[in-house]
C-alpha positions as CSV (number, residue, x, y, z in Angstrom):
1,X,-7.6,-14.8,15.7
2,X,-7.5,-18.7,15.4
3,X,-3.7,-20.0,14.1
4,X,-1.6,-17.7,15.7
5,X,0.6,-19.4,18.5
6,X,0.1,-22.8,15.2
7,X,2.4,-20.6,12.6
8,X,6.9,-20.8,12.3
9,X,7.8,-18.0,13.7
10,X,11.5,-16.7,11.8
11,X,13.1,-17.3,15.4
12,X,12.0,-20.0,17.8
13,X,9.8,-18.2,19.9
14,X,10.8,-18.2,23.7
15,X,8.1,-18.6,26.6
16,X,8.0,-15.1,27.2
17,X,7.1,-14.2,23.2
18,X,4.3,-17.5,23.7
19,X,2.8,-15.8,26.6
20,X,2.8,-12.7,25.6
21,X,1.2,-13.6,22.0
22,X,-1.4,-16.1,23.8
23,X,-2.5,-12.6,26.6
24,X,-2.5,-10.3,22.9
25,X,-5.0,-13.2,21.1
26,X,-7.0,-13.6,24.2
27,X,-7.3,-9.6,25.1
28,X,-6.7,-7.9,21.8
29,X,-6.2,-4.6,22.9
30,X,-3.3,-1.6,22.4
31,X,-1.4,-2.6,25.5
32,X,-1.1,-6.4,25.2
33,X,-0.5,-5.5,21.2
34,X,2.8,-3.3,22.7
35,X,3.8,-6.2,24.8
36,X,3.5,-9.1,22.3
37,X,6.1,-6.8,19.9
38,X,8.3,-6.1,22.3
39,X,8.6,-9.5,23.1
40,X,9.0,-10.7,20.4
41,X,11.9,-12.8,19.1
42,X,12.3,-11.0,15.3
43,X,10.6,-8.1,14.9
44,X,10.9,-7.4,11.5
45,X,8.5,-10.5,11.1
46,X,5.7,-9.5,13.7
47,X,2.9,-7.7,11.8
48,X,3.2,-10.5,8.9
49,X,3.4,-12.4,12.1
50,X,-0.1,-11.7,13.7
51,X,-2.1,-10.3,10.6
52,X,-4.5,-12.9,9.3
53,X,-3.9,-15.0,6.7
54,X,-8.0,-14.0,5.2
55,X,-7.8,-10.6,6.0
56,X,-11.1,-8.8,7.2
57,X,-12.0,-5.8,5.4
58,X,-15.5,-4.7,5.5
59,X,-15.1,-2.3,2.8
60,X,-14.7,-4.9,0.3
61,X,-13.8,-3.5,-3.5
62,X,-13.2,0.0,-2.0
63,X,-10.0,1.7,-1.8
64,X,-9.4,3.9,0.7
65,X,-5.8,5.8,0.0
66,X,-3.7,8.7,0.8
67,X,-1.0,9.9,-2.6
68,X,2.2,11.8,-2.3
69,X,4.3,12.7,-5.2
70,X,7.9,11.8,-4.0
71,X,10.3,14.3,-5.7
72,X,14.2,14.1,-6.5
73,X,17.7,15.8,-6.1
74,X,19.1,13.4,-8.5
75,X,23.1,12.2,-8.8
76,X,24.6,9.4,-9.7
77,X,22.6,6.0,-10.1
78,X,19.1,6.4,-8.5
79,X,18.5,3.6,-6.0
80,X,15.8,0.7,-6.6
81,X,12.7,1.3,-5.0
82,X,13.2,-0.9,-2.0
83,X,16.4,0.9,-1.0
84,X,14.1,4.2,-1.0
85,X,11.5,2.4,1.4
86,X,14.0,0.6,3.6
87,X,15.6,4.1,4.5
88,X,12.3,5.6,5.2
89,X,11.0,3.2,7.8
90,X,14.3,2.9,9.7
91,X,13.1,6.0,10.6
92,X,9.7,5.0,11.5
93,X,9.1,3.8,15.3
94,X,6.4,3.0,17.7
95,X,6.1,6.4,19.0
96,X,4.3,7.3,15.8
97,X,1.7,5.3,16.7
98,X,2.3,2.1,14.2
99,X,4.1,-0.8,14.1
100,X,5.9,-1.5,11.1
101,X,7.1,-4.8,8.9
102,X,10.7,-3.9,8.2
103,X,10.6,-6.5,4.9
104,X,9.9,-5.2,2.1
105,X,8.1,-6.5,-0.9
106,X,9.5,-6.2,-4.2
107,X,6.7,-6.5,-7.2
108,X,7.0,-5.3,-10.9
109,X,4.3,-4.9,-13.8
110,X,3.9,-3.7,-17.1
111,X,0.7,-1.9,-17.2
112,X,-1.3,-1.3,-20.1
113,X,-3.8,1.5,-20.0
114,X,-7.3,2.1,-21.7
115,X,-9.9,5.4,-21.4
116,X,-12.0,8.1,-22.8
117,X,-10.4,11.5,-21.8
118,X,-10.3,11.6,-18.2
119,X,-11.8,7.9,-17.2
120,X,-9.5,5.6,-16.5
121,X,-11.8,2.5,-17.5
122,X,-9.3,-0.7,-18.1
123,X,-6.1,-1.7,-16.6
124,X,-3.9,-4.5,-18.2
125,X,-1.4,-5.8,-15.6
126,X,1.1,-7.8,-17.2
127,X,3.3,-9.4,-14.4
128,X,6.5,-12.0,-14.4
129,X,3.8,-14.9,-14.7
130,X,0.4,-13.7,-15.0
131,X,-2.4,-10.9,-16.2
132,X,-4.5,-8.9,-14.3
133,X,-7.5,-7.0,-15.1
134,X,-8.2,-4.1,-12.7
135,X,-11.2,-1.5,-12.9
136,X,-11.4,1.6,-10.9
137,X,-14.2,4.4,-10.3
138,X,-13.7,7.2,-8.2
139,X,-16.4,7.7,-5.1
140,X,-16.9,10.4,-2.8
141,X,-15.7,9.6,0.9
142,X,-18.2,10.7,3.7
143,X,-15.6,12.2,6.0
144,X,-15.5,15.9,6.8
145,X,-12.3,17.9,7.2
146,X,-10.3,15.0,6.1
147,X,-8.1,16.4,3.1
148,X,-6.0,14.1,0.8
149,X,-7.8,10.9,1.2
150,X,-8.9,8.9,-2.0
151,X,-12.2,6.4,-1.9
152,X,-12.3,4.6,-5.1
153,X,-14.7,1.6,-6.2
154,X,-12.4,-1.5,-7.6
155,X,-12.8,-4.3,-9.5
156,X,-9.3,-6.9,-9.7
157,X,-10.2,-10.0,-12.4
158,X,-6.6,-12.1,-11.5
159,X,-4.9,-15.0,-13.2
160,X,-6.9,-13.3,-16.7
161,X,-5.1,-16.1,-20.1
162,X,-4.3,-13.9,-22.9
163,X,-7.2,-14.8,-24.7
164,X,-9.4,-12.7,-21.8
165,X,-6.8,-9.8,-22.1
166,X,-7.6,-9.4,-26.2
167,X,-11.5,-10.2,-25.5
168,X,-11.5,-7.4,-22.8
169,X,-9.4,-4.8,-24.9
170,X,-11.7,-5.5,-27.5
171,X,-14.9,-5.0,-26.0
172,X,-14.0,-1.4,-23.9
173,X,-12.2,-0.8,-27.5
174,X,-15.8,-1.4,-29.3
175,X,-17.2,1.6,-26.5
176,X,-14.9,3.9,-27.3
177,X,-12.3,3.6,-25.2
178,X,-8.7,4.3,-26.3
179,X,-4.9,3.2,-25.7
180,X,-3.6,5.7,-23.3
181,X,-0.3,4.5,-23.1
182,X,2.1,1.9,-21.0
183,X,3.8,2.2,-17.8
184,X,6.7,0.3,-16.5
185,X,5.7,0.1,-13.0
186,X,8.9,-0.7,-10.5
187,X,7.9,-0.9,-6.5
188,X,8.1,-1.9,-3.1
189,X,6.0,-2.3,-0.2
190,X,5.6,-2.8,3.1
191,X,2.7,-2.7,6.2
192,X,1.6,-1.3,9.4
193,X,-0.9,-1.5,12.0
194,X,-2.1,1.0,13.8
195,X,-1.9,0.4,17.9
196,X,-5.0,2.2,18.5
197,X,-7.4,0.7,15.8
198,X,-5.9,-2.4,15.6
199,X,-5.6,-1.9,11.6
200,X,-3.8,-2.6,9.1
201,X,-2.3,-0.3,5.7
202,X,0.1,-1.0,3.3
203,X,3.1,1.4,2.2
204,X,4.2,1.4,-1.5
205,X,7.0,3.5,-3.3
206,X,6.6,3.4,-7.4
207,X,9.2,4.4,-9.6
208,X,7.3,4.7,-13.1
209,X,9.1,4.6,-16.0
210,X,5.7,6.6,-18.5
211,X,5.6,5.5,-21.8
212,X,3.3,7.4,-24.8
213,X,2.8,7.4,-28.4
214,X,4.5,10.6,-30.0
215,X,6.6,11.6,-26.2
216,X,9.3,11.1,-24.7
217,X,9.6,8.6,-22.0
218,X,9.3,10.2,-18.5
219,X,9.7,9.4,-15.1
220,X,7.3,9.6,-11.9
221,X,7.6,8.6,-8.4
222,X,4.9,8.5,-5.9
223,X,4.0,6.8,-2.1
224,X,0.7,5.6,-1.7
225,X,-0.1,4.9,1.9
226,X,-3.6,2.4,1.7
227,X,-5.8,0.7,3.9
228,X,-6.1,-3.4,3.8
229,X,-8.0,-4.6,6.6
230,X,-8.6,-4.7,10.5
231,X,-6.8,-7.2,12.9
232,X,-10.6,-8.4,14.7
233,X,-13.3,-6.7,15.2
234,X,-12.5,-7.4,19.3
235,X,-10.0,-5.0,19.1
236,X,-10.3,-2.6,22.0
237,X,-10.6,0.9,20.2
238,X,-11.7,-0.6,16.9
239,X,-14.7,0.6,15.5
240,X,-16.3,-0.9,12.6
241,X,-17.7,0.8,8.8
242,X,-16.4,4.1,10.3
243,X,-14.4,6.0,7.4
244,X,-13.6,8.9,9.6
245,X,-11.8,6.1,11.4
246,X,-9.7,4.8,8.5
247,X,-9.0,8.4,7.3
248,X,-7.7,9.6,10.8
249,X,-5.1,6.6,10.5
250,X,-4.2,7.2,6.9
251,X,-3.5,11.1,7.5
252,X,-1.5,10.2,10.6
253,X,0.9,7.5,8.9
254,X,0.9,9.8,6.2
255,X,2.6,12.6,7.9
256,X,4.6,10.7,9.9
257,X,6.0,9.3,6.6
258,X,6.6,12.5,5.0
259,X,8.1,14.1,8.2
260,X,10.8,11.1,8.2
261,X,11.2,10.9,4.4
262,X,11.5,14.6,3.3
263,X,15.6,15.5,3.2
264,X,16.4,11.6,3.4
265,X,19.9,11.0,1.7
266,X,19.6,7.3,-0.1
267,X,22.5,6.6,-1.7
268,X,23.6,9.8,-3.6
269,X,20.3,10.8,-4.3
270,X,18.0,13.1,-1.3
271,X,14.1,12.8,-1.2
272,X,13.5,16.6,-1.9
273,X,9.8,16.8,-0.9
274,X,6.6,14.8,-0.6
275,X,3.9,16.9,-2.0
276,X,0.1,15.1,-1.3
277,X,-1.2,14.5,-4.6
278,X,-4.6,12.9,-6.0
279,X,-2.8,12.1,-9.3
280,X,-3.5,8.6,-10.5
281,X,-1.2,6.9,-12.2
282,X,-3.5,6.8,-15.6
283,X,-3.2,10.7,-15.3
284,X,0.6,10.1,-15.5
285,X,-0.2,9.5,-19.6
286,X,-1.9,12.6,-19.7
């Protein structure tokens, strides 16, 4: 984990936070992991802190992913999506076996969506500065009596000029694929990593506003809980190209996120239930 002990930490780091980051990078194990957390300065930056800036993933352009459909006892104005994620993991501590980054990312997109029947074949991300291109096809995950978890192939063209945007509606327009409809797509997110693998997954909360031709506008909410990457494959307890590994993780963060979310007051509005779910957000337009 070259660069470490080089970055700014948020607070000056103190000798004990140095030494216990330089005994973490030279011995990456659960233990010295613990130790470099607990001693250091700002926690809320420590897993942005120590992940790597090229994270490894050695399932590259496939998405491993746990879904839960997040419902509402609504009253008053519902909170922003960050305010929903904040108050879940203020709940969340190392006991559950993960170490969380309390700052939370705030990204929006206007997604434009394009199939035949149940494919989901094109994805138009419109964002504040940019387009985004984003393909998915669903896989089968090797990994028995591991319910919930999704394994999808993806494909992310980024920084796409309008021009490629018409060219590519065009030609998946030309084999027969359709406009499904748009959704306003508000979220936060957040990451972990898990002290006994030594990897990482990221949290996000979606508040979808669903827009389609001929109905009325409607709103979803969902938690997707996904896997990014390991910290090194030196990590005492990690264990490389093993699914079952990955989907052990994602079903344990996953409960432990439901357990702490379900009955959650935010504002004036209470997180009724999480419900697992393997509805995408193309299925949304359905």
């Amino acid at each position: 984990m070259p660069g470490l002990l080089e970055r700014e930490p948020r607070c000056k780091p103190r000798n004990r936070t140095r030494s216990a980051l330089s005994s973490f990078i030279k011995n990456p194990c659960a233990y010295n992991l613990l130790e470099a957390y607990k001693a250091f300065s700002d926690p809320s930056g420590f897993v942005e802190r120590i992940m790597p800036k090229k994270l490894p993933n050695e399932f590259k352009g496939i998405e491993y992913e746990t879904k839960y459909d997040l419902q509402v006892i609504e009253r008053g104005q519902e909170p922003e999506p960050e305010e929903y994620l904040m108050k879940i993991i203020k709940k969340i501590n190392i006991k559950s076996g993960f170490i969380k980054e309390d700052s939370i990312l705030k990204r929006d997109s206007e997604n434009f969506y394009y199939g035949k029947d149940d494919e989901d074949i094109l994805t138009v991300m419109k964002k504040r500065d940019y387009n985004r291109l984003k393909y998915k096809e669903s896989l089968t995950a090797e990994v028995e009596k591991v319910k919930h978890m999704l394994k999808r192939k993806e494909t992310v063209n980024r920084g796409c000029s309008n021009e490629d945007v018409f060219k590519e509606i065009q030609r998946v327009t030309l084999e027969g694929a359709e406009f499904k409809g748009r959704i306003q797509r508000n979220r936060a997110r957040t990451d972990f990593i898990s002290i006994k693998t030594g990897r990482f997954y990221t949290v996000v909360l979606d508040i979808c506003d669903v827009f389609r031709e001929e109905k009325e506008p409607t709103k979803k909410r969902q938690i997707e809980v996904e896997y990014i990457g390991y910290l090194s494959d030196s990590y005492k307890g990690f264990m490389i190209e093993s699914e079952k590994q990955i989907a052990l993780d994602l079903v344990n963060l996953s409960k432990v996120i439901q357990k702490k979310a379900t009955g959650l007051k935010v504002n004036k509005y209470k997180i009724k239930s999480l419900k697992p779910t393997s509805e995408r957000k193309y299925d949304f337009l359905k």
